[in-house]
KEKE-3310 file (N, C-alpha, C; in steps of 0.2 Angstrom, whole numbers, plus 5000, padded with zeros to 4 digits):
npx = (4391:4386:4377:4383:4397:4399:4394:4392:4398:4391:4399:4403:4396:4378:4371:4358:4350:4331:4328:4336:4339:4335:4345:4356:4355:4356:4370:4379:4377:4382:4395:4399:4398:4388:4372:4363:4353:4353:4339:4338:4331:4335:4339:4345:4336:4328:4323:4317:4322:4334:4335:4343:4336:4324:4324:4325:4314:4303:4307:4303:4290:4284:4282:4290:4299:4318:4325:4316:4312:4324:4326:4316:4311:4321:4316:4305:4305:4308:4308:4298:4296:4308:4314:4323:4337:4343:4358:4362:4357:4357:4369:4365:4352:4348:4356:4344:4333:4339:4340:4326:4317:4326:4335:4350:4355:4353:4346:4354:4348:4344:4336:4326:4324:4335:4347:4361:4371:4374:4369:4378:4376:4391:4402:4396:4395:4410:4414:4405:4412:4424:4424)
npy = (5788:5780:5768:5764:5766:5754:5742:5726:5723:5721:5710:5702:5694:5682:5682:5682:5676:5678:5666:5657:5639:5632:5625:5628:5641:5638:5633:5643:5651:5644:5643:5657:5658:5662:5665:5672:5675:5686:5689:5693:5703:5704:5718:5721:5723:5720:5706:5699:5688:5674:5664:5655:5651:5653:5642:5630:5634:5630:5617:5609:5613:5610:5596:5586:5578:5581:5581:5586:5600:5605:5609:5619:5635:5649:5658:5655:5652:5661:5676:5688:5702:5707:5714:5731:5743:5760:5766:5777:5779:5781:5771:5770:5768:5759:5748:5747:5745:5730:5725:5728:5718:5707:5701:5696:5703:5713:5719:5729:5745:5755:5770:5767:5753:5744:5732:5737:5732:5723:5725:5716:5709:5706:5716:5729:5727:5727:5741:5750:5746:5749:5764)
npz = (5790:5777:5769:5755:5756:5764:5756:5749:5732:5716:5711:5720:5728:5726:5711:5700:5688:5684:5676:5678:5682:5698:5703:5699:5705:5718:5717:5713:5725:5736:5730:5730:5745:5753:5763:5753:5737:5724:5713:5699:5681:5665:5664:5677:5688:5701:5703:5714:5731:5736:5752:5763:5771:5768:5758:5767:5772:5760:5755:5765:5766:5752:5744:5733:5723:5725:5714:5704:5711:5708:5695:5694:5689:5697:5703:5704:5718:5723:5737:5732:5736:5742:5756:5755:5754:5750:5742:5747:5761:5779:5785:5798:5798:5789:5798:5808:5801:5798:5810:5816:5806:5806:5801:5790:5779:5765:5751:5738:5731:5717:5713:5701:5707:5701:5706:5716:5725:5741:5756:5770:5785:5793:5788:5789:5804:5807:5800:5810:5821:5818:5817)
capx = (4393:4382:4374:4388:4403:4399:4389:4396:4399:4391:4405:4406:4387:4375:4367:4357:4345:4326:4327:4340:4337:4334:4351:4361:4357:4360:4376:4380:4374:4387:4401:4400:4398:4385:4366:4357:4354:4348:4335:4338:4330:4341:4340:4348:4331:4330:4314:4319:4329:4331:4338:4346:4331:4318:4325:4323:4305:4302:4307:4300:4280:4285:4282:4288:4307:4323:4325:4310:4311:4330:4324:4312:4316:4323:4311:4298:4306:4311:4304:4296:4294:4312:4315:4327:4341:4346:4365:4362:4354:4364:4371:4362:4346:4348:4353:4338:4328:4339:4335:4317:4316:4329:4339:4357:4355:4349:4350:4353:4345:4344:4329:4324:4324:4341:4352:4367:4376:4374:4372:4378:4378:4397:4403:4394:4398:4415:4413:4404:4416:4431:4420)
capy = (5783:5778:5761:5762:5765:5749:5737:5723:5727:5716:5703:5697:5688:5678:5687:5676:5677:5675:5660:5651:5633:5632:5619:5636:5646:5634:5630:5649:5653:5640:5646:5663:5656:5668:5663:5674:5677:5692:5688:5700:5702:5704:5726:5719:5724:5717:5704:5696:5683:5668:5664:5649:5650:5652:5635:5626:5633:5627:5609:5606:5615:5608:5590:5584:5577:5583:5583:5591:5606:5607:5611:5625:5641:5649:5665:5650:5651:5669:5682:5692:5707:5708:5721:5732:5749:5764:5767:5783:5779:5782:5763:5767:5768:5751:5744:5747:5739:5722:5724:5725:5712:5701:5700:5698:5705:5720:5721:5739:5745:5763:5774:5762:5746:5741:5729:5739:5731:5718:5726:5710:5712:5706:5722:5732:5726:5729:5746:5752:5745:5755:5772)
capz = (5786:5772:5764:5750:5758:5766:5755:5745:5726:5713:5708:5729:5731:5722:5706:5696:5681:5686:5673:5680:5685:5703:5706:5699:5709:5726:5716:5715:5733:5740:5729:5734:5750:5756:5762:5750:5731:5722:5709:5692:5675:5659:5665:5683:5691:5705:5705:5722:5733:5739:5755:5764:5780:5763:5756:5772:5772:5755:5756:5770:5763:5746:5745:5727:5723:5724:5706:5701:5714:5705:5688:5693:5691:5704:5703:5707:5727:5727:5739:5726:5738:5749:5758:5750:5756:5746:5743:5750:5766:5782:5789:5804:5796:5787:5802:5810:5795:5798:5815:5816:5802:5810:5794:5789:5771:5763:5742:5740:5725:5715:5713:5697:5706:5698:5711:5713:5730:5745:5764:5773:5794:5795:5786:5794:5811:5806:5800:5814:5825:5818:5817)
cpx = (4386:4382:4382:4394:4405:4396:4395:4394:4397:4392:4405:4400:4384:4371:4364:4350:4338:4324:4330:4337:4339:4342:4354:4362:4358:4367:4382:4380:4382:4395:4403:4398:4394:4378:4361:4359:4349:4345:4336:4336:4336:4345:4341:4343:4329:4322:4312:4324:4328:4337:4339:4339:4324:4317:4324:4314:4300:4303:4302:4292:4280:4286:4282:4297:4310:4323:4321:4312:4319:4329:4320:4316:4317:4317:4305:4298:4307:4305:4304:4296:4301:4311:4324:4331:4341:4352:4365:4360:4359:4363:4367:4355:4345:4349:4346:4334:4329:4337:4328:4315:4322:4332:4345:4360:4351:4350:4348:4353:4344:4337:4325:4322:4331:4346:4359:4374:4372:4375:4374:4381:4386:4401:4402:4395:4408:4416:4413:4408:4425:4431:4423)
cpy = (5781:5772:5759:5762:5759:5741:5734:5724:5720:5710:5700:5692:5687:5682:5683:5679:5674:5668:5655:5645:5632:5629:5624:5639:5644:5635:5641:5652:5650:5642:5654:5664:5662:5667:5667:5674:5681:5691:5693:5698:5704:5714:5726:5723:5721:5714:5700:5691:5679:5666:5657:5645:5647:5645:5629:5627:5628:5617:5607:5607:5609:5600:5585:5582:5581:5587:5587:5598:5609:5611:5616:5630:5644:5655:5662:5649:5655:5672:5686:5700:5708:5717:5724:5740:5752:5765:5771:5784:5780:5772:5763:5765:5760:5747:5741:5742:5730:5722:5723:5720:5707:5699:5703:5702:5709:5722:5726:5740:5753:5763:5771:5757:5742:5738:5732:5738:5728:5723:5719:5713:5712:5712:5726:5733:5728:5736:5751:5751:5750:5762:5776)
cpz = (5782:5770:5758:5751:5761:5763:5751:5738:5723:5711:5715:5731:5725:5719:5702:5693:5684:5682:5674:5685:5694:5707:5704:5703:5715:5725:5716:5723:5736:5736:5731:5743:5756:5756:5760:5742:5729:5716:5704:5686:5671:5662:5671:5688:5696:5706:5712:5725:5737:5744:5757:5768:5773:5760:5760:5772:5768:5756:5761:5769:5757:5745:5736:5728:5721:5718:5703:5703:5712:5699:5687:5692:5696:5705:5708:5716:5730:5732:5735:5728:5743:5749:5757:5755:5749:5745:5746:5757:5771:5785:5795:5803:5793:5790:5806:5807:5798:5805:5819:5813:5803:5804:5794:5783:5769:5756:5742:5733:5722:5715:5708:5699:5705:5704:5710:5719:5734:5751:5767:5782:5795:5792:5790:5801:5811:5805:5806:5818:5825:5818:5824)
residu = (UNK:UNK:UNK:UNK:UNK:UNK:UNK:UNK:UNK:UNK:UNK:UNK:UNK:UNK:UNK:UNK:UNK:UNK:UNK:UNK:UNK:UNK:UNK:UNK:UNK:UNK:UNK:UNK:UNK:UNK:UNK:UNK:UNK:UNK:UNK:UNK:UNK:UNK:UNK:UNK:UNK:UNK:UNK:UNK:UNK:UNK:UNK:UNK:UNK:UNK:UNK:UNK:UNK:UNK:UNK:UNK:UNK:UNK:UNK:UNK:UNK:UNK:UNK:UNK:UNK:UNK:UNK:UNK:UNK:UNK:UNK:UNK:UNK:UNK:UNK:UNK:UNK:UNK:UNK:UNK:UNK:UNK:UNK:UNK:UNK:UNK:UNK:UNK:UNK:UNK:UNK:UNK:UNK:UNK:UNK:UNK:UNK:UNK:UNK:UNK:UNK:UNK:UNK:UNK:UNK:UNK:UNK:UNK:UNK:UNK:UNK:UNK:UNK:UNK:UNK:UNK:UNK:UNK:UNK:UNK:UNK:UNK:UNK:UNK:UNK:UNK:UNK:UNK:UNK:UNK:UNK)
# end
């Protein structure tokens, strides 16, 4: 079984513009009810991601108001460098990855860069389960 067979498809998790204002992209997060979001430029390249655990880091280092750290861009609190799959990979291979790195989430990306789907562990676990 392969990364693609499994991964969630653009339209189901949080996709958001590196200029978007920081309150968006929470407000996106919480609507698609999913603790991560994938950071893209205008050519959906995948410049990084902001997580739920990340936002708790942030507040808590970041000492300025509410307000303020609303208005930033979101880019300003991404992981600039996530760690990333191939569609092509095999599932067990990716797990590994969230394994080692202790991660529920995996934006899975083409040989360009380009974000072109979501691993999320609950999938997964389901897949492998009816294998």
């Amino acid at each position: 079984m392969l990364v693609k067979d499994v991964m969630m498809s653009l339209d189901t998790f949080p996709v958001i513009l590196e200029n978007v204002i920081f309150k968006e992209a929470l407000e996106e997060m919480n609507h698609k009810k999913l603790g991560i979001a994938c950071v893209v430029n205008q050519d959906n390249s995948l410049k990084g991601i902001i997580t739920d655990g990340d936002i708790r880091r942030k507040l808590l280092k970041i000492q300025k108001p509410l307000s303020a750290f609303f208005i930033d861009d979101c880019i300003d609190h991404a992981i600039l460098s996530p760690i990333v799959a191939n569609a092509d990979f095999t599932l067990e291979a990716a797990v590994e990855i969230m394994r080692n790195k202790q991660i529920w989430d995996l934006p899975v990306v083409d040989n360009s860069n380009k974000l072109v789907g979501l691993l999320h562990l609950h999938p997964v676990v389901e897949a492998l389960l009816k294998k």
